[in-house]
N, C-alpha and C positions, 0 to 999 in steps of 0.2 A: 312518644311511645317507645322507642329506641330505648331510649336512656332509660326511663321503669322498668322495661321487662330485662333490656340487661341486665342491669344493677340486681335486679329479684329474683333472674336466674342464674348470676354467679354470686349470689349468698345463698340460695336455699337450691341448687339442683334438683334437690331428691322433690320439691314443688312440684315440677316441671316431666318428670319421667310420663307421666300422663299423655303428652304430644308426643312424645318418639314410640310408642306405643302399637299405633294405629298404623304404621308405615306399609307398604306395599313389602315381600321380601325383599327386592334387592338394597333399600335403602335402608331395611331392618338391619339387613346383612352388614353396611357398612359401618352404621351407627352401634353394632354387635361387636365387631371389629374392633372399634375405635373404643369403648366401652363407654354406658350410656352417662356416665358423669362428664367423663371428658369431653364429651361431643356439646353438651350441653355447656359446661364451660366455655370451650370455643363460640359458640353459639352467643353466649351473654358478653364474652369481650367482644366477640365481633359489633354486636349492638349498639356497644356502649360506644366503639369508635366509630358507627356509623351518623350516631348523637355528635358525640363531638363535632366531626368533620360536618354536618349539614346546618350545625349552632355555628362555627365558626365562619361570618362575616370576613373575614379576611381570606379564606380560601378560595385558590383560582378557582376558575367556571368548571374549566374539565373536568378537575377531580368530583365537583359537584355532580356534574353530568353523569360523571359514571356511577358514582354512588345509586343517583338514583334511579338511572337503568339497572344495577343490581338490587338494586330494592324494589324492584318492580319483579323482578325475574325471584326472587325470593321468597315473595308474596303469592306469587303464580305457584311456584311449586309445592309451598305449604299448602293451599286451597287444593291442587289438583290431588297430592297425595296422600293428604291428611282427612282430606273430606268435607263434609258439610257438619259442622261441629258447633257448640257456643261461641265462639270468636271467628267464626269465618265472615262476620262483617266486618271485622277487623283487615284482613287478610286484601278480602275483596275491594274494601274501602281504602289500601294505601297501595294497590298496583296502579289504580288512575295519578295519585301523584307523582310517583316514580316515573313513572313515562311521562308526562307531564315535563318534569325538571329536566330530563331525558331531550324530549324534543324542544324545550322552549332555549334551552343553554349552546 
């Protein structure tokens, strides 16, 4: 999941302006800030090496571990902030892995 939506929200951004959207103010505020391509941007590399780093079999456990306690913590704030939306199974459905990997590592 990582790896697709990064990869398709750093080729097409303007895709994606639909989810920064709906933010509460203050995190409007930041992503206003930051301007909504670039955030988005950040957003899709981060993804993408979050892909990588959980594909790569060779990486120690920790780094594992934390990834995916921030992918649980990630998930959580997209669902709380964003709302009850078409993909918030999504959302919903990868904060149990993320702790998951979190506590089992």
């Amino acid at each position: 999941m990582y790896l697709y939506s990064g990869i398709d929200i750093v080729r097409s951004p303007n895709s994606w302006t639909w989810a920064v959207r709906s933010l509460p103010g203050f995190a409007n505020q930041i992503v206003t800030n930051l301007g909504v391509e670039k955030f988005l941007y950040i957003q899709g590399v981060s993804e993408i090496i979050f892909a990588v780093l959980l594909l790569g079999w060779f990486m120690p456990k920790k780094i594992i571990k934390y990834i995916g306690l921030f992918s649980a913590i990630e998930m959580a704030a997209i669902a709380l902030l964003v709302g009850v939306d078409a993909i918030t199974f999504r959302d919903i459905g990868l904060i149990g892995p993320g702790l998951a990997l979190f506590l089992m590592l």
